[in-house]
VOMI-361573 format. One record per residue (C-alpha): residue number from 1; x, y negated, z. Coordinates in nm, 4 decimals. Example, Ala and Ser with C-alpha at 12.3 -4.5 7.8 and 13.67 -1.06 7.14 Angstrom:
// residues 2
rec pos=1	px=1.2300	py=0.4500	pz=0.7800
rec pos=2	px=1.3670	py=0.1060	pz=0.7140
This chain:
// residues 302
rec pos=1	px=1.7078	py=-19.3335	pz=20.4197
rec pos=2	px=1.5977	py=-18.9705	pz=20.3406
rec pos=3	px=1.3166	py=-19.0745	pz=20.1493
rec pos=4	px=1.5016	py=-19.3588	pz=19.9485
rec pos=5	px=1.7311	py=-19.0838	pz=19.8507
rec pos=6	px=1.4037	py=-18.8716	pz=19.7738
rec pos=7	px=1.2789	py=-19.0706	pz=19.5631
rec pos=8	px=1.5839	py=-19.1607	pz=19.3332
rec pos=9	px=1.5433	py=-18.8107	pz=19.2687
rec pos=10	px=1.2039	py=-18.8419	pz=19.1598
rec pos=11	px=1.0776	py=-18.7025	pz=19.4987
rec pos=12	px=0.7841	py=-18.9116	pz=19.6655
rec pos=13	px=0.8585	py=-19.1853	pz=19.3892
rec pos=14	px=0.6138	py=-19.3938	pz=19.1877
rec pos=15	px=0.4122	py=-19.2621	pz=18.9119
rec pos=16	px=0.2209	py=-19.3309	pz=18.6053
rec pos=17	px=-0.0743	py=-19.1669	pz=18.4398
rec pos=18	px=-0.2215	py=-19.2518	pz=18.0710
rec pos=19	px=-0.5704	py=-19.2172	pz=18.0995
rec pos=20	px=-0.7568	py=-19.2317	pz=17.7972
rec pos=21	px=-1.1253	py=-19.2685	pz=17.7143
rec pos=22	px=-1.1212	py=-18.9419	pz=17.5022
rec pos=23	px=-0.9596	py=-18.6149	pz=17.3901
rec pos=24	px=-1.0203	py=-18.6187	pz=16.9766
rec pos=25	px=-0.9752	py=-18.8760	pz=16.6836
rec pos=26	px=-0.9809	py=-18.8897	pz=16.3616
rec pos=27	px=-0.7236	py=-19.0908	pz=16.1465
rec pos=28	px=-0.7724	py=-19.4274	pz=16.1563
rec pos=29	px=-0.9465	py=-19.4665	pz=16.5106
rec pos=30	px=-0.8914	py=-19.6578	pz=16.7803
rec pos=31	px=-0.7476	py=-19.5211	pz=17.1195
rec pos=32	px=-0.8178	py=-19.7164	pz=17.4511
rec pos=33	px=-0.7718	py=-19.5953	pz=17.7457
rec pos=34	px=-0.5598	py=-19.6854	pz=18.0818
rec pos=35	px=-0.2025	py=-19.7028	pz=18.2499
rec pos=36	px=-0.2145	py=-19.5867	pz=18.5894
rec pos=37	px=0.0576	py=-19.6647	pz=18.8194
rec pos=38	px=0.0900	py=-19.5583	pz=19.1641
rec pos=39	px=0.3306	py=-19.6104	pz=19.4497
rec pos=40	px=0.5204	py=-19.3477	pz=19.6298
rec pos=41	px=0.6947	py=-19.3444	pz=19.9538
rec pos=42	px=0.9249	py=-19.6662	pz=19.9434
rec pos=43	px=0.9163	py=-19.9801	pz=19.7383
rec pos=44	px=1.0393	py=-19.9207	pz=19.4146
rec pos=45	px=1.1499	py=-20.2036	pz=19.1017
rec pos=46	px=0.9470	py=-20.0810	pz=18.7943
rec pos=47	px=1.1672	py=-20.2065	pz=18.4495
rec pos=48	px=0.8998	py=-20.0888	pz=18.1975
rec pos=49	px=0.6499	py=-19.8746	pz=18.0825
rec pos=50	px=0.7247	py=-19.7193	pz=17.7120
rec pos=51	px=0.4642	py=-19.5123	pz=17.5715
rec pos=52	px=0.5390	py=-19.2867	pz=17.2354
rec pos=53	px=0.2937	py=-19.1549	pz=17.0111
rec pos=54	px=0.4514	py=-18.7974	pz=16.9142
rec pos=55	px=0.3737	py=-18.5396	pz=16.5811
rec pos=56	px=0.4849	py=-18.2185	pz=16.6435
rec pos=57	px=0.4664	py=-17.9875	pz=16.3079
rec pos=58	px=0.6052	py=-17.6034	pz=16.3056
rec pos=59	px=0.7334	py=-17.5010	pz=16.0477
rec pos=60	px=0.8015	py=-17.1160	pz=15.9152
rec pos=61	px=1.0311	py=-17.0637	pz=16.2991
rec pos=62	px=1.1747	py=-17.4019	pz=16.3675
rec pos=63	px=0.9943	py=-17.7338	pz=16.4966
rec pos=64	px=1.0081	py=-18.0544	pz=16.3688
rec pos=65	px=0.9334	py=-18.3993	pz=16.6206
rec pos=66	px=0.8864	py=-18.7469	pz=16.5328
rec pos=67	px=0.7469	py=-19.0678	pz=16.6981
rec pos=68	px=0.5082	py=-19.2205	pz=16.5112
rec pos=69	px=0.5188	py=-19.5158	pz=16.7143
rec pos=70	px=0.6417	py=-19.6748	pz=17.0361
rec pos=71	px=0.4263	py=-19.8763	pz=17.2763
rec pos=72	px=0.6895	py=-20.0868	pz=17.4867
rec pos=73	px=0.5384	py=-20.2817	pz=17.8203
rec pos=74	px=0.8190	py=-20.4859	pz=17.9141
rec pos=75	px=0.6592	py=-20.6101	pz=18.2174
rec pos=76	px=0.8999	py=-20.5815	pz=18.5257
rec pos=77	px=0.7810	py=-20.5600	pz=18.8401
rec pos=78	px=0.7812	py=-20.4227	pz=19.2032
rec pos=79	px=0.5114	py=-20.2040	pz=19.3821
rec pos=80	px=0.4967	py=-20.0760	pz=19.7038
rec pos=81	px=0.4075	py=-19.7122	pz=19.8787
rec pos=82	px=0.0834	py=-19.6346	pz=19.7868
rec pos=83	px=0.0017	py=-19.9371	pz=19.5977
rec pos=84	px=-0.2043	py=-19.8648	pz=19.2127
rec pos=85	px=-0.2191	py=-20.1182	pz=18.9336
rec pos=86	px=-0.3016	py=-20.0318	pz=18.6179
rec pos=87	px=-0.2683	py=-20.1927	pz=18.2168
rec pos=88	px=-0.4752	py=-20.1808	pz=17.9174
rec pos=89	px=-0.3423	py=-19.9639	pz=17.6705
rec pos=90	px=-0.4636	py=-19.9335	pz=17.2862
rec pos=91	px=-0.3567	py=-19.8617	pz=16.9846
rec pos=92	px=-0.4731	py=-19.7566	pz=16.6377
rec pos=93	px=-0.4198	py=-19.4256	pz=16.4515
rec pos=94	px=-0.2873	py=-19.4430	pz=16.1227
rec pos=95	px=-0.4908	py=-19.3264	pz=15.8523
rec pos=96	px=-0.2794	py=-19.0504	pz=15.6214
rec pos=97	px=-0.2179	py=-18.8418	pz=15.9492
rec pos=98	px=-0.2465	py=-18.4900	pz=15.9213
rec pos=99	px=-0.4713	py=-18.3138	pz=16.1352
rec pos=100	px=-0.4590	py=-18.0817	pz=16.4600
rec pos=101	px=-0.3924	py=-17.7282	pz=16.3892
rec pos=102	px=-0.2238	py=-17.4505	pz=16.4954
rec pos=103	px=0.1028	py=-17.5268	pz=16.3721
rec pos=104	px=0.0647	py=-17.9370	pz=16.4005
rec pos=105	px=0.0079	py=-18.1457	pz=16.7577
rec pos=106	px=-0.0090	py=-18.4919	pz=16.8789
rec pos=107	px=0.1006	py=-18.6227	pz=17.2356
rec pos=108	px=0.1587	py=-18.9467	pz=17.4163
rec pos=109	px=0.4888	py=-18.9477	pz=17.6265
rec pos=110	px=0.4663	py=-19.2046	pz=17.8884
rec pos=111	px=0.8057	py=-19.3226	pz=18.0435
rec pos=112	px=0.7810	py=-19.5490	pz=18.3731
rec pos=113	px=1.1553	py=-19.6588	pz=18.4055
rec pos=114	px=1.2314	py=-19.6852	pz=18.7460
rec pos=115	px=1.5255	py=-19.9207	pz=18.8589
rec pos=116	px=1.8068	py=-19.7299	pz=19.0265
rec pos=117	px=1.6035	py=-19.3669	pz=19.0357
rec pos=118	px=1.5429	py=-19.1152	pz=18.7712
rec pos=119	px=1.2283	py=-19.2095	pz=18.5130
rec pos=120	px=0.8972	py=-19.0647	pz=18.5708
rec pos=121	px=0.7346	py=-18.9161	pz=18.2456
rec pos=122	px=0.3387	py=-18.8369	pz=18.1515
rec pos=123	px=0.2466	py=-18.6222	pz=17.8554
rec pos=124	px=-0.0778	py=-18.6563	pz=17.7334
rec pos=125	px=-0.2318	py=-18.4395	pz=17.4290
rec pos=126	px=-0.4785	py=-18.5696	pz=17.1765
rec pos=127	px=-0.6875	py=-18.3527	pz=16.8543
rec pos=128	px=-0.6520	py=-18.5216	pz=16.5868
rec pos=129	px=-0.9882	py=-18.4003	pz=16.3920
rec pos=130	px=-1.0351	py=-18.4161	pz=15.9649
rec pos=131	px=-1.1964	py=-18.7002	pz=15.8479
rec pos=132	px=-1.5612	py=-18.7029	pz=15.7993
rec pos=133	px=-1.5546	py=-18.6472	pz=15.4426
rec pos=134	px=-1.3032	py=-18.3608	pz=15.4843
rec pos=135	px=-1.5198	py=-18.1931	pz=15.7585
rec pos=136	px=-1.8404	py=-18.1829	pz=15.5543
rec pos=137	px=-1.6255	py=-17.9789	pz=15.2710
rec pos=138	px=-1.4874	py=-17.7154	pz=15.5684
rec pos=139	px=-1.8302	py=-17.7180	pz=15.7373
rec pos=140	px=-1.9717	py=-17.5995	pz=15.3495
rec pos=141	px=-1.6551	py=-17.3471	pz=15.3677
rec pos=142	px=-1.7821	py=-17.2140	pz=15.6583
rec pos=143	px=-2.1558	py=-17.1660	pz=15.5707
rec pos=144	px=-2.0321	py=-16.9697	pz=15.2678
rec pos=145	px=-1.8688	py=-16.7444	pz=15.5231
rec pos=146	px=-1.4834	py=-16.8360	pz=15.5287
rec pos=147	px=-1.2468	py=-16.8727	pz=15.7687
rec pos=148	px=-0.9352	py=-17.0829	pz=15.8226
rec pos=149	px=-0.6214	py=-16.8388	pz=15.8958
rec pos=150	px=-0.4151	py=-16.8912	pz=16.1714
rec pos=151	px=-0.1686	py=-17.1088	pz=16.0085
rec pos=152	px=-0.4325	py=-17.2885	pz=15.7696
rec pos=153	px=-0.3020	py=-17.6866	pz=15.8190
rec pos=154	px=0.0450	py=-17.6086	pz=15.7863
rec pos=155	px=0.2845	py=-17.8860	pz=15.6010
rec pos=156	px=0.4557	py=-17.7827	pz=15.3304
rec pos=157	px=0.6318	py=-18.1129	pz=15.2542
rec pos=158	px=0.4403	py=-18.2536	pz=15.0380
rec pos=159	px=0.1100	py=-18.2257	pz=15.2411
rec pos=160	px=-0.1557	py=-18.0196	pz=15.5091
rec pos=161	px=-0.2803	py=-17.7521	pz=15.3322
rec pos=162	px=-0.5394	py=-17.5673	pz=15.4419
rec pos=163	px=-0.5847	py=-17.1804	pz=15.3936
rec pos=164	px=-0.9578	py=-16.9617	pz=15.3952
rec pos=165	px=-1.0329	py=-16.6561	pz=15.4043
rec pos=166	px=-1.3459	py=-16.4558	pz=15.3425
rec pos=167	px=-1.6158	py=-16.3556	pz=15.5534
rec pos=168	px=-1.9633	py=-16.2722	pz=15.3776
rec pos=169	px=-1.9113	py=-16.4381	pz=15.0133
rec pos=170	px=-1.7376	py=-16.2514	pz=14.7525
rec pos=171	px=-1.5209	py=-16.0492	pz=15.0231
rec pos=172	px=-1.3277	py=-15.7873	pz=14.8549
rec pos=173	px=-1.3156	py=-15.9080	pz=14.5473
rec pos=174	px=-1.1433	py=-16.3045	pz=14.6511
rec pos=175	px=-0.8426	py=-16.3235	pz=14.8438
rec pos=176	px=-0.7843	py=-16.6252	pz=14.9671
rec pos=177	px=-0.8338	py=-17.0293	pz=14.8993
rec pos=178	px=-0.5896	py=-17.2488	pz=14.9696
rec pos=179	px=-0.6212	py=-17.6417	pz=14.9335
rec pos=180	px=-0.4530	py=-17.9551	pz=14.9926
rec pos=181	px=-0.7181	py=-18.2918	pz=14.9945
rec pos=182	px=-0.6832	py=-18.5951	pz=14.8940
rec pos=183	px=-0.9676	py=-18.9123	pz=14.9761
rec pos=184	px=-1.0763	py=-19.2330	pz=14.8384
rec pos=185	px=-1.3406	py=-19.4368	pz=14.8191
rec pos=186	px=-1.4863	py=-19.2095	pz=14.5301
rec pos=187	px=-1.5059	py=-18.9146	pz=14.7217
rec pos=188	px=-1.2424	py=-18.6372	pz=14.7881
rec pos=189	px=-1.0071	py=-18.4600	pz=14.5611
rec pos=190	px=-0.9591	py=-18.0682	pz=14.6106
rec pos=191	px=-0.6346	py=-17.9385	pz=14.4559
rec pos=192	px=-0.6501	py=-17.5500	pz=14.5386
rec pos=193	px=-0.5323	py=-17.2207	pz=14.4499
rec pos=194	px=-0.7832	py=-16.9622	pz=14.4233
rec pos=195	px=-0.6635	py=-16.5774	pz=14.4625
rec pos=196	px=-0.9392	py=-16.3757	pz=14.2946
rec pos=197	px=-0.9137	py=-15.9351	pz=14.1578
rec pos=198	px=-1.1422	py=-15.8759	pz=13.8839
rec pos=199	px=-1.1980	py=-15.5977	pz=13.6275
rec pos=200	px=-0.9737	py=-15.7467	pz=13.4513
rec pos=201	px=-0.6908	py=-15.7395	pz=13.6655
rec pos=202	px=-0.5765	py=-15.9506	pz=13.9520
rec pos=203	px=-0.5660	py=-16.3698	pz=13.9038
rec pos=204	px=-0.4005	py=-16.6864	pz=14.0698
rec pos=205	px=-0.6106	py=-16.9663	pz=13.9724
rec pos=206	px=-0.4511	py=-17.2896	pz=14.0154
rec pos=207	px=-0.6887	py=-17.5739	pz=13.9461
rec pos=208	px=-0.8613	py=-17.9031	pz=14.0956
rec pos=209	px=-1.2453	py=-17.9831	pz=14.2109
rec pos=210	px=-1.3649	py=-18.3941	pz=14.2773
rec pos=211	px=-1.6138	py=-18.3948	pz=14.5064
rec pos=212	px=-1.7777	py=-18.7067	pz=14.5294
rec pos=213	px=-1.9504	py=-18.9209	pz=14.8049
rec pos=214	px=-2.3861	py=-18.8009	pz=14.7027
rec pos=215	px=-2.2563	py=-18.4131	pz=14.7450
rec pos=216	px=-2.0600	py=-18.4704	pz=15.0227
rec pos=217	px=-2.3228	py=-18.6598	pz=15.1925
rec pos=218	px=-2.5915	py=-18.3619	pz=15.1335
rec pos=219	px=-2.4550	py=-18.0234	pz=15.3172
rec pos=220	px=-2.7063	py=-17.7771	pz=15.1440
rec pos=221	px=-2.5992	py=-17.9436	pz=14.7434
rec pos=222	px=-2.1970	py=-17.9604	pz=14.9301
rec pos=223	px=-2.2316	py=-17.5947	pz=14.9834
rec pos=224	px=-2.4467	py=-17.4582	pz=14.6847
rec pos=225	px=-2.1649	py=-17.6734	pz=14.4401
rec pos=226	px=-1.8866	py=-17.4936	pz=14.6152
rec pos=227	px=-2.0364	py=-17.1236	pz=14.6113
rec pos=228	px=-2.1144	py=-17.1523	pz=14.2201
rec pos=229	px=-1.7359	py=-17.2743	pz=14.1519
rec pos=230	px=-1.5992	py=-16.9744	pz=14.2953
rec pos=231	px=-1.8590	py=-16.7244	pz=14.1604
rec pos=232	px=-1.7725	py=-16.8340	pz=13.8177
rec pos=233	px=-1.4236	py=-16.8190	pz=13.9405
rec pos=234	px=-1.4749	py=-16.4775	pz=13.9970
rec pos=235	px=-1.6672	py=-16.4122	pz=13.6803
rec pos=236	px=-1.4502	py=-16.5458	pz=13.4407
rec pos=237	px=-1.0670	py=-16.6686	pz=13.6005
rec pos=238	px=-0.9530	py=-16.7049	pz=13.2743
rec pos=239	px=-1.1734	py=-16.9369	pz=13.1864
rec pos=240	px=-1.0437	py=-17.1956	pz=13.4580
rec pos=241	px=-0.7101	py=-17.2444	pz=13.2602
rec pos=242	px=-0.6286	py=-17.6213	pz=13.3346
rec pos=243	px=-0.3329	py=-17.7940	pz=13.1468
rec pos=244	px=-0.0593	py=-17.9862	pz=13.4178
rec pos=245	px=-0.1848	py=-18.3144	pz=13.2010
rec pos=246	px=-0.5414	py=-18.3505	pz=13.2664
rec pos=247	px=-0.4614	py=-18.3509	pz=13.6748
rec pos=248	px=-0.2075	py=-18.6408	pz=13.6092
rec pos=249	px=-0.5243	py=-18.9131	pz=13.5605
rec pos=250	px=-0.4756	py=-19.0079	pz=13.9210
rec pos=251	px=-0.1719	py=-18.8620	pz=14.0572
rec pos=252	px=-0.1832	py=-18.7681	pz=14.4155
rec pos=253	px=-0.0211	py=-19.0065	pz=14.6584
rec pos=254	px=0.0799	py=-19.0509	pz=15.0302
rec pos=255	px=-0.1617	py=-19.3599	pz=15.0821
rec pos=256	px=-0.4717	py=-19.0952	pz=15.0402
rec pos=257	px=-0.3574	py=-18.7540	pz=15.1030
rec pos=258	px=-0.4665	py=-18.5525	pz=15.4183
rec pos=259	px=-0.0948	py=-18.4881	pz=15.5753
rec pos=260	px=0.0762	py=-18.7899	pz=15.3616
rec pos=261	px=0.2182	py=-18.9832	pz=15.7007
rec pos=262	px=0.4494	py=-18.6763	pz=15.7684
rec pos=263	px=0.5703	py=-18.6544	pz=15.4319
rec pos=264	px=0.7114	py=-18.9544	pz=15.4375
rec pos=265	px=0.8026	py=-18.9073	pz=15.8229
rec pos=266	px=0.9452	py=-18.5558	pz=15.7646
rec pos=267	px=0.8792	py=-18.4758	pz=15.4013
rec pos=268	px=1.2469	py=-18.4687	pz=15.3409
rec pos=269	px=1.3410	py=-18.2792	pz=15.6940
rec pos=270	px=1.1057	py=-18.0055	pz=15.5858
rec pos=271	px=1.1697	py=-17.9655	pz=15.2038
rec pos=272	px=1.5346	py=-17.8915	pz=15.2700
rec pos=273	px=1.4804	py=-17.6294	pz=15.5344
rec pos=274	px=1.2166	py=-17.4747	pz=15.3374
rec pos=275	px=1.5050	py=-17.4920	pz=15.0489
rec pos=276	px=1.7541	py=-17.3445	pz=15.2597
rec pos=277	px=1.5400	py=-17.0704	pz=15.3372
rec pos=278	px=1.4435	py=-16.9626	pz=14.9684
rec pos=279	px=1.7951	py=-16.9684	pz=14.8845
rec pos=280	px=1.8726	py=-16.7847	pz=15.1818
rec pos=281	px=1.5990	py=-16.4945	pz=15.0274
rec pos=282	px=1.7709	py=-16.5101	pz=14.7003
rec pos=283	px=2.1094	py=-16.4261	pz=14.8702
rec pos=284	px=1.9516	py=-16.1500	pz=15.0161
rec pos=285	px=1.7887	py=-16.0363	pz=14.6923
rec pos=286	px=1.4263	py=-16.1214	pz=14.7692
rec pos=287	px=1.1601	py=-16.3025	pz=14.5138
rec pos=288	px=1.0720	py=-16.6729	pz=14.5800
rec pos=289	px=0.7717	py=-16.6642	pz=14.3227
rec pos=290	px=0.5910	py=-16.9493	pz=14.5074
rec pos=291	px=0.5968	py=-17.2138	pz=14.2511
rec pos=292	px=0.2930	py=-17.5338	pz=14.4134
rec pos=293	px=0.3785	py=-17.7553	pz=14.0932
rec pos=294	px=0.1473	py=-17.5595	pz=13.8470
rec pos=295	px=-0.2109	py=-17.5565	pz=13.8025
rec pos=296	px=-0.3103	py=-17.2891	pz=13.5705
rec pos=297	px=-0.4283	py=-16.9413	pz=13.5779
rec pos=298	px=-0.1657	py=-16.7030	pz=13.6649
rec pos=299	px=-0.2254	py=-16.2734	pz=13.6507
rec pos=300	px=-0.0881	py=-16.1093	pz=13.9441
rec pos=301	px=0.0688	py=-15.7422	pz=13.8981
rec pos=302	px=-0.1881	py=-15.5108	pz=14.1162
């Protein structure tokens, strides 16, 4: 009787444990693995096993959840003390996700609903790593000497955008790089803003690189094309002017962008709180100069 009363409690009742084949993905993988199920101290009525697939994104101090999708077993059955069985469990990754980071996480939440006791619940975290194409253009980052920042693949709304800093190449004298991507079949699409101090005063470059598919697939040509963009950056900002037009030939969309299944999952969620808070600044007097929209060359006051 004690341990009936135990276990509606969730004390020496049965459990359940996702086991999956791996730790990391990248979008668009497969993900096998293995519900575990095992017995406690008294026979227990098992209803169903749901399993959600969970994005969590942080955003400036609040946190932002959503299910990407639910994995119901409706399966009912009993199982006694100590007894295992165990399902197959798969599922596939959707494409557009945005990747691990700092400030965005992935988890599967396992629910084993138990009849006439309180649920039993397994949390499971997964990396979700950059595409390959994407991890060739921050692995020629990196042998150039930059660094992602602590909040580099943060969502902004619209996208993951990623944010470097220098290490070895043109320290002092560049800022920062920040980038959104965007891939296709042609290669990958680098919308960035570069901040760069010169002689001639201090510049924000706003602008766009396309990458495609032979440099990507060569690391040593990947990196070299990448270090001579941003010394002539740094020679000559002014000369990267770029009217809003000529990035319109192929418009970035959510079907290709790093980052583009939360902004359609919490695009709208995040946009407003973002909005609230920039009002909030301009009630209290403070500049909101950010402006993401235009791609052009912009001189900073030093």
């Amino acid at each position: 009787m004690f341990r009936k009363l135990l276990a509606k409690l969730g004390k020496g009742g049965a459990k359940v444990d996702l086991l999956l084949e791996r730790e990391e993905y990248r979008p668009g993988d497969s993900v096998n693995g293995e519900l575990m199920i095992l017995g406690g101290t008294i026979d227990q009525k098992i209803n169903g096993i749901e399993v959600d697939l969970q994005l969590t994104v942080r955003v400036k101090e609040k946190t932002f959840r959503h299910t990407i999708q639910t994995f119901p077993f409706p399966e009912i059955f009993s199982i006694r003390p100590g007894e295992q069985r165990s399902f197959p469990f798969s599922c596939t990754l959707p494409k557009d996700l945005p990747v691990s980071g700092n400030l965005v996480s992935y988890s599967f939440s396992t629910r084993l609903e138990i009849s006439e006791a309180n649920d039993h619940l397994d949390h499971d975290f997964i990396r979700v790593l950059p595409p390959r194409d994407m991890q060739q253009v921050l692995k020629a980052f990196s042998n150039l000497g930059f660094r992602e920042k602590y909040d580099s693949r943060s969502f902004n709304g619209h996208a993951q955008k990623f944010d470097l800093f220098p290490t070895n190449l043109l320290q002092g004298k560049l800022k920062r790089i920040e980038f959104a991507a965007a891939i296709n079949d042609a290669g990958v699409r680098l919308p960035m803003e570069v901040e760069i101090r010169s002689e001639g005063g201090a510049y924000k470059i706003r602008t766009e690189l396309f990458l495609e598919h032979d440099v990507l697939e060569n690391e040593e040509r990947l990196t070299q094309t990448l270090k001579q963009v941003l010394l002539d950056m740094a020679e000559s900002p002014p000369g990267w002017y770029l009217p809003n037009q000529e990035l319109k030939q192929e418009s970035l969309s959510w079907g290709n962008m790093i980052g583009g299944f939360a902004a359609g999952a919490l695009g709208s969620i995040v946009l407003a709180e973002l909005a609230d808070e920039a009002l909030d600044h301009q009630e209290d007097g403070q500049s909101t100069s950010e402006s993401g929209e235009e791609f052009v060359v912009e001189v900073l006051d030093d």
